[in-house]
C-alpha positions as CSV (number, residue, x, y, z in Angstrom):
1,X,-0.9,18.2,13.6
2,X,2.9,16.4,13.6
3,X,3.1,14.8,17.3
4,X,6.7,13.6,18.1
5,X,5.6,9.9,18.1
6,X,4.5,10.3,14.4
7,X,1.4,9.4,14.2
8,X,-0.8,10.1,11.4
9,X,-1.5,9.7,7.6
10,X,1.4,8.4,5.5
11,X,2.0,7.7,1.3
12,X,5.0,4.9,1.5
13,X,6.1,3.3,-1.5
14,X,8.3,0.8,-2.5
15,X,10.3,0.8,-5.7
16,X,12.8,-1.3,-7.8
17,X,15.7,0.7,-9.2
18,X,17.4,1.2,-12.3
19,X,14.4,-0.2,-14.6
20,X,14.3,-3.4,-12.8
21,X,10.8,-4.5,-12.2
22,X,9.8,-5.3,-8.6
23,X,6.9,-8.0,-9.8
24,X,7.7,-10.5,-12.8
25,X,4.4,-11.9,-13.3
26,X,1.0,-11.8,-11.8
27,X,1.3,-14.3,-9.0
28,X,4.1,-12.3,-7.6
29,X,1.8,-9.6,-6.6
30,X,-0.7,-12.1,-5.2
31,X,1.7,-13.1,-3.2
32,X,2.9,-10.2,-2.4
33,X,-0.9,-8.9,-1.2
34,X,-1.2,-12.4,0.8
35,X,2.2,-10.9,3.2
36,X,0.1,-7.6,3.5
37,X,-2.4,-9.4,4.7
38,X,-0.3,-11.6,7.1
39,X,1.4,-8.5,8.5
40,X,-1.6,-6.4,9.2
41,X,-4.7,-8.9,9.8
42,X,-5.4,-8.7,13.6
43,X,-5.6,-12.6,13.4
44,X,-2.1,-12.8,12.3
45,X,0.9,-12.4,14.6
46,X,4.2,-12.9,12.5
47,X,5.2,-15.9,14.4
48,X,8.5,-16.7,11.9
49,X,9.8,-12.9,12.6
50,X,9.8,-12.7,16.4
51,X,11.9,-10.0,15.6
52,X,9.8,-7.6,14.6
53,X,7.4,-6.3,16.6
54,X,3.6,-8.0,16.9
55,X,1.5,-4.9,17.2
56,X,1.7,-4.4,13.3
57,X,-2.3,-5.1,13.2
58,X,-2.7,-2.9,15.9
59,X,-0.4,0.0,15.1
60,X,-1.3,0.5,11.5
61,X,-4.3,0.9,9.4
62,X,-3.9,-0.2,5.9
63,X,-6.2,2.7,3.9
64,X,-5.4,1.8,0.3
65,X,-2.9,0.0,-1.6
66,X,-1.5,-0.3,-5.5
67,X,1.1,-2.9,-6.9
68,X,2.4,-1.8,-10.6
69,X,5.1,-3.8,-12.4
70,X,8.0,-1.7,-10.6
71,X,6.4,-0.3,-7.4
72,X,4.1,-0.8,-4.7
73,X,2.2,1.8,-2.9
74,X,0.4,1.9,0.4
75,X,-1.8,4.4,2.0
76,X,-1.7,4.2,6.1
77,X,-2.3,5.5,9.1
78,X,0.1,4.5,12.0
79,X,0.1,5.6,15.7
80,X,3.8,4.9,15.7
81,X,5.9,5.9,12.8
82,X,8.5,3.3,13.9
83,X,6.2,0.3,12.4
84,X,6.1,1.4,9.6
85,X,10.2,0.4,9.0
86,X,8.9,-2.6,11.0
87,X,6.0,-3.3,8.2
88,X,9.0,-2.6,5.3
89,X,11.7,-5.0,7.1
90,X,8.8,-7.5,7.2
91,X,7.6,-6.8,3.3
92,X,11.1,-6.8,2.2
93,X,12.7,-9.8,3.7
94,X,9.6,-12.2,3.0
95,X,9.5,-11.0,-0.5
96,X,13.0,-12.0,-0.4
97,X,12.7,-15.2,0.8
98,X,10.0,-15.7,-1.5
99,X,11.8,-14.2,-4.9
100,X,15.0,-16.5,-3.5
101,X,12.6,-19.3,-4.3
102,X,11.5,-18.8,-7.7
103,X,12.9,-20.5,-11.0
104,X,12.5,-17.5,-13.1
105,X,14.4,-15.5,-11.0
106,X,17.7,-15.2,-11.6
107,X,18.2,-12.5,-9.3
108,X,16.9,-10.1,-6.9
109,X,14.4,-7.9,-8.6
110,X,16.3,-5.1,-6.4
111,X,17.6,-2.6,-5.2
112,X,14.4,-1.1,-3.8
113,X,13.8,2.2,-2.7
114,X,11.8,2.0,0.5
115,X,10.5,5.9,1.2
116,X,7.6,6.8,3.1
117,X,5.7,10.5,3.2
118,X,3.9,11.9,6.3
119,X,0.4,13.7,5.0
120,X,-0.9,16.7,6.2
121,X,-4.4,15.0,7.3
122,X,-7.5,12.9,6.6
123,X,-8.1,15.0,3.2
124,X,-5.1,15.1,1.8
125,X,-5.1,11.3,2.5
126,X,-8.1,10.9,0.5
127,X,-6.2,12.8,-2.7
128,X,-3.5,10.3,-2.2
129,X,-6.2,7.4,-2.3
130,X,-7.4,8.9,-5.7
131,X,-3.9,9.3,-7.1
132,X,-2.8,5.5,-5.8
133,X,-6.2,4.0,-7.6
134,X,-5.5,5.7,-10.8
135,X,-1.9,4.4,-11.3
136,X,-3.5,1.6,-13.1
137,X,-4.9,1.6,-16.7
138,X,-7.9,-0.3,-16.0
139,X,-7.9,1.5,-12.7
140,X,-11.7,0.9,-11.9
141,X,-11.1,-3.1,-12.4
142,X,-7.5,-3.6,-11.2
143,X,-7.2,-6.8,-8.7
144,X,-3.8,-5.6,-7.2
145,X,-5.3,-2.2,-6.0
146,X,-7.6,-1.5,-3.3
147,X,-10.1,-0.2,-5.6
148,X,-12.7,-2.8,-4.5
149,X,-12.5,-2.1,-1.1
150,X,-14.0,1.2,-1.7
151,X,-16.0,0.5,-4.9
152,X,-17.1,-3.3,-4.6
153,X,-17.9,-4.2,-1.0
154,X,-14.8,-6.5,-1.2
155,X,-14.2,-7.0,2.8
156,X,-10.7,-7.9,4.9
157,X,-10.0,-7.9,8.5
158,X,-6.7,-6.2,7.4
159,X,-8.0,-3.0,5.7
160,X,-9.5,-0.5,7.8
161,X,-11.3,2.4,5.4
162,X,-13.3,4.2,7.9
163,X,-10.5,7.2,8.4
164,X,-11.4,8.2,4.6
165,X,-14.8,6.4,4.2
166,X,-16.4,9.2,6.9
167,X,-15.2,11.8,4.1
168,X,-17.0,10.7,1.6
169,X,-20.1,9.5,3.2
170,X,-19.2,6.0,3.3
171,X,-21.2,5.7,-0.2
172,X,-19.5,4.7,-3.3
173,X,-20.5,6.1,-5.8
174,X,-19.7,9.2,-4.3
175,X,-15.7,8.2,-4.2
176,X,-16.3,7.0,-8.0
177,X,-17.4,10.3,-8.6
178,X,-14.6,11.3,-6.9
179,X,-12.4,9.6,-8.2
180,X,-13.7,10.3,-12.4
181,X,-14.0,13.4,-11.6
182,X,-9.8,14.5,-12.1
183,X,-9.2,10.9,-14.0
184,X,-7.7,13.1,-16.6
185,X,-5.9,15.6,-14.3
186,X,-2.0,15.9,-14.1
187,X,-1.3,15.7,-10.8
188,X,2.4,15.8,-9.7
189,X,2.2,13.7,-6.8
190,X,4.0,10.5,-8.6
191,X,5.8,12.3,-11.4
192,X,9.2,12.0,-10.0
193,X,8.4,8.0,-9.2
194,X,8.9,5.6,-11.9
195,X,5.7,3.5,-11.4
Protein backbone atom coordinates (compact mmCIF):
# COMPACT_ATOMS: atom_id res chain seq x y z
CA UNK A 1 0.00 0.00 0.00
CA UNK A 2 1.07 3.83 -1.11
CA UNK A 3 1.35 5.77 2.44
CA UNK A 4 1.68 9.61 2.00
CA UNK A 5 5.29 9.58 3.26
CA UNK A 6 6.29 7.27 0.31
CA UNK A 7 7.71 4.63 1.55
CA UNK A 8 8.26 1.53 -0.19
CA UNK A 9 9.97 -0.32 -3.22
CA UNK A 10 11.40 1.96 -5.94
CA UNK A 11 13.17 1.31 -9.81
CA UNK A 12 15.29 4.86 -10.10
CA UNK A 13 17.56 5.29 -12.90
CA UNK A 14 19.84 7.60 -14.11
CA UNK A 15 20.47 8.36 -17.68
CA UNK A 16 22.61 10.51 -20.10
CA UNK A 17 20.73 12.11 -22.93
CA UNK A 18 20.93 12.38 -26.55
CA UNK A 19 23.51 9.37 -26.99
CA UNK A 20 25.94 10.70 -24.68
CA UNK A 21 27.34 8.07 -22.56
CA UNK A 22 27.19 8.55 -18.71
CA UNK A 23 30.60 6.28 -18.03
CA UNK A 24 33.64 6.68 -20.41
CA UNK A 25 35.73 3.98 -19.24
CA UNK A 26 35.74 1.39 -16.58
CA UNK A 27 37.15 3.25 -13.63
CA UNK A 28 34.31 5.65 -13.95
CA UNK A 29 31.87 3.21 -12.75
CA UNK A 30 34.22 2.13 -10.02
CA UNK A 31 34.13 5.23 -8.91
CA UNK A 32 30.92 5.79 -9.36
CA UNK A 33 30.01 2.37 -7.08
CA UNK A 34 32.72 3.82 -4.38
CA UNK A 35 29.97 7.20 -3.87
CA UNK A 36 27.14 4.50 -3.57
CA UNK A 37 28.93 3.17 -1.12
CA UNK A 38 29.81 6.49 0.72
CA UNK A 39 26.18 7.63 0.51
CA UNK A 40 24.55 4.56 1.95
CA UNK A 41 27.19 2.68 4.28
CA UNK A 42 25.96 3.24 7.88
CA UNK A 43 29.68 4.04 8.65
CA UNK A 44 29.60 6.93 6.33
CA UNK A 45 28.00 10.30 7.04
CA UNK A 46 28.63 12.65 3.98
CA UNK A 47 30.59 15.04 5.98
CA UNK A 48 31.59 17.44 2.62
CA UNK A 49 27.59 17.77 1.83
CA UNK A 50 26.27 19.02 5.12
CA UNK A 51 23.63 19.90 2.99
CA UNK A 52 22.03 17.00 2.45
CA UNK A 53 20.61 15.18 4.86
CA UNK A 54 22.70 12.25 7.00
CA UNK A 55 20.11 9.66 7.44
CA UNK A 56 20.84 8.35 3.82
CA UNK A 57 22.13 4.95 5.47
CA UNK A 58 19.36 4.88 7.56
CA UNK A 59 16.47 5.87 5.20
CA UNK A 60 17.34 3.77 2.25
CA UNK A 61 18.09 0.18 1.51
CA UNK A 62 20.13 -0.34 -1.50
CA UNK A 63 18.42 -3.84 -3.06
CA UNK A 64 20.27 -4.07 -6.33
CA UNK A 65 22.13 -1.95 -8.65
CA UNK A 66 23.37 -1.96 -12.54
CA UNK A 67 25.88 0.64 -14.30
CA UNK A 68 25.72 0.29 -18.39
CA UNK A 69 27.72 2.65 -20.57
CA UNK A 70 24.69 5.28 -20.57
CA UNK A 71 22.68 4.57 -17.39
CA UNK A 72 22.67 3.51 -13.98
CA UNK A 73 20.01 1.72 -12.26
CA UNK A 74 19.14 1.13 -8.60
CA UNK A 75 16.72 -0.92 -6.85
CA UNK A 76 15.62 0.52 -3.20
CA UNK A 77 13.53 0.61 -0.61
CA UNK A 78 13.23 4.03 1.26
CA UNK A 79 10.96 5.02 4.25
CA UNK A 80 11.05 8.53 2.98
CA UNK A 81 10.67 9.15 -0.66
CA UNK A 82 12.34 12.56 -0.17
CA UNK A 83 15.95 10.79 0.12
CA UNK A 84 15.82 9.50 -2.59
CA UNK A 85 16.22 13.27 -4.48
CA UNK A 86 18.69 13.58 -1.53
CA UNK A 87 20.66 10.25 -2.70
CA UNK A 88 20.37 11.76 -6.63
CA UNK A 89 21.60 15.46 -5.61
CA UNK A 90 24.47 13.61 -3.81
CA UNK A 91 25.20 10.99 -6.95
CA UNK A 92 25.00 13.79 -9.31
CA UNK A 93 27.01 16.53 -7.92
CA UNK A 94 29.96 14.20 -6.78
CA UNK A 95 30.00 12.59 -10.16
CA UNK A 96 30.28 16.07 -11.26
CA UNK A 97 32.97 17.06 -9.27
CA UNK A 98 34.64 13.98 -10.17
CA UNK A 99 34.01 14.11 -14.22
CA UNK A 100 35.14 18.07 -13.78
CA UNK A 101 38.46 16.41 -12.88
CA UNK A 102 39.19 14.09 -15.58
CA UNK A 103 41.60 14.76 -18.72
CA UNK A 104 39.56 12.85 -21.07
CA UNK A 105 36.65 14.72 -20.38
CA UNK A 106 36.03 17.47 -22.30
CA UNK A 107 32.66 17.90 -21.08
CA UNK A 108 29.96 16.86 -18.98
CA UNK A 109 28.79 13.45 -20.01
CA UNK A 110 25.23 15.07 -19.42
CA UNK A 111 22.26 16.05 -19.47
CA UNK A 112 20.95 13.15 -17.26
CA UNK A 113 17.64 12.14 -16.77
CA UNK A 114 17.18 11.43 -13.09
CA UNK A 115 13.52 9.45 -12.76
CA UNK A 116 12.57 7.26 -10.14
CA UNK A 117 9.41 4.50 -10.20
CA UNK A 118 7.39 3.51 -7.03
CA UNK A 119 6.69 -0.55 -7.17
CA UNK A 120 3.74 -2.09 -6.25
CA UNK A 121 5.61 -4.42 -3.49
CA UNK A 122 8.32 -6.92 -2.37
CA UNK A 123 7.46 -9.17 -5.65
CA UNK A 124 7.30 -6.97 -8.15
CA UNK A 125 10.64 -5.64 -6.68
CA UNK A 126 12.20 -8.91 -7.19
CA UNK A 127 11.02 -8.85 -11.15
CA UNK A 128 12.83 -5.56 -11.25
CA UNK A 129 15.99 -7.20 -9.59
CA UNK A 130 15.88 -9.85 -12.52
CA UNK A 131 15.29 -7.25 -15.24
CA UNK A 132 18.25 -4.78 -13.61
CA UNK A 133 20.80 -8.05 -13.54
CA UNK A 134 20.09 -8.98 -17.06
CA UNK A 135 20.88 -5.55 -18.68
CA UNK A 136 24.37 -6.79 -18.94
CA UNK A 137 25.74 -9.30 -21.60
CA UNK A 138 27.78 -11.22 -19.38
CA UNK A 139 24.99 -10.59 -16.82
CA UNK A 140 26.00 -13.64 -14.46
CA UNK A 141 29.82 -12.15 -14.28
CA UNK A 142 29.30 -8.32 -14.54
CA UNK A 143 31.40 -6.42 -11.70
CA UNK A 144 29.25 -3.13 -12.02
CA UNK A 145 26.00 -5.05 -11.10
CA UNK A 146 24.90 -6.33 -7.94
CA UNK A 147 24.78 -9.76 -9.22
CA UNK A 148 27.31 -11.04 -6.70
CA UNK A 149 25.57 -9.89 -3.85
CA UNK A 150 22.91 -12.28 -4.54
CA UNK A 151 24.93 -15.02 -6.40
CA UNK A 152 28.59 -14.87 -4.86
CA UNK A 153 28.42 -14.14 -1.13
CA UNK A 154 30.14 -10.78 -2.06
CA UNK A 155 29.26 -8.80 1.39
CA UNK A 156 28.76 -4.68 2.07
CA UNK A 157 27.50 -2.78 4.98
CA UNK A 158 25.76 -0.67 2.26
CA UNK A 159 23.54 -3.24 0.61
CA UNK A 160 20.81 -4.61 2.47
CA UNK A 161 19.09 -7.88 0.40
CA UNK A 162 17.01 -9.31 2.99
CA UNK A 163 13.57 -7.47 1.68
CA UNK A 164 13.93 -9.76 -1.58
CA UNK A 165 16.37 -12.52 -0.19
CA UNK A 166 13.14 -13.85 2.27
CA UNK A 167 11.37 -14.36 -1.28
CA UNK A 168 13.52 -16.54 -2.60
CA UNK A 169 14.62 -18.45 0.34
CA UNK A 170 17.73 -16.65 0.85
CA UNK A 171 19.39 -19.54 -1.36
CA UNK A 172 21.03 -18.82 -4.57
CA UNK A 173 20.68 -20.87 -6.72
CA UNK A 174 17.15 -20.55 -6.37
CA UNK A 175 17.45 -16.58 -7.63
CA UNK A 176 19.82 -18.11 -10.51
CA UNK A 177 17.11 -20.19 -11.34
CA UNK A 178 15.14 -17.37 -11.19
CA UNK A 179 16.84 -15.41 -12.88
CA UNK A 180 17.64 -18.15 -16.21
CA UNK A 181 14.61 -18.95 -16.10
CA UNK A 182 13.06 -15.69 -18.49
CA UNK A 183 16.85 -14.81 -19.54
CA UNK A 184 15.39 -14.86 -22.96
CA UNK A 185 12.01 -13.20 -22.23
CA UNK A 186 11.06 -9.70 -23.70
CA UNK A 187 10.05 -7.88 -21.01
CA UNK A 188 9.00 -4.21 -21.47
CA UNK A 189 10.11 -2.86 -18.37
CA UNK A 190 13.32 -1.03 -19.97
CA UNK A 191 12.27 -0.76 -23.53
CA UNK A 192 11.48 2.86 -23.66
CA UNK A 193 15.11 3.49 -21.71
CA UNK A 194 18.17 3.72 -23.71
CA UNK A 195 20.51 1.55 -21.52
Amino acid sequence: MYHRSGNGYYHVWISAVKNHVFFKAPHDKAYFISLLQDALSPSSRLQEFPFLSNNLPIEIDLLAYSLTKNSVHLLIYTIRKQSIDELGQNLLSRYAQYVNQQTNYDALPFDTLFIFDYLAGPHEALNVSREIHLLHENWRYNRYSSIGFYLDDRRGEWMRLWRLARLYDNQPSLYLDYVKSVETESDKIFEFIQT
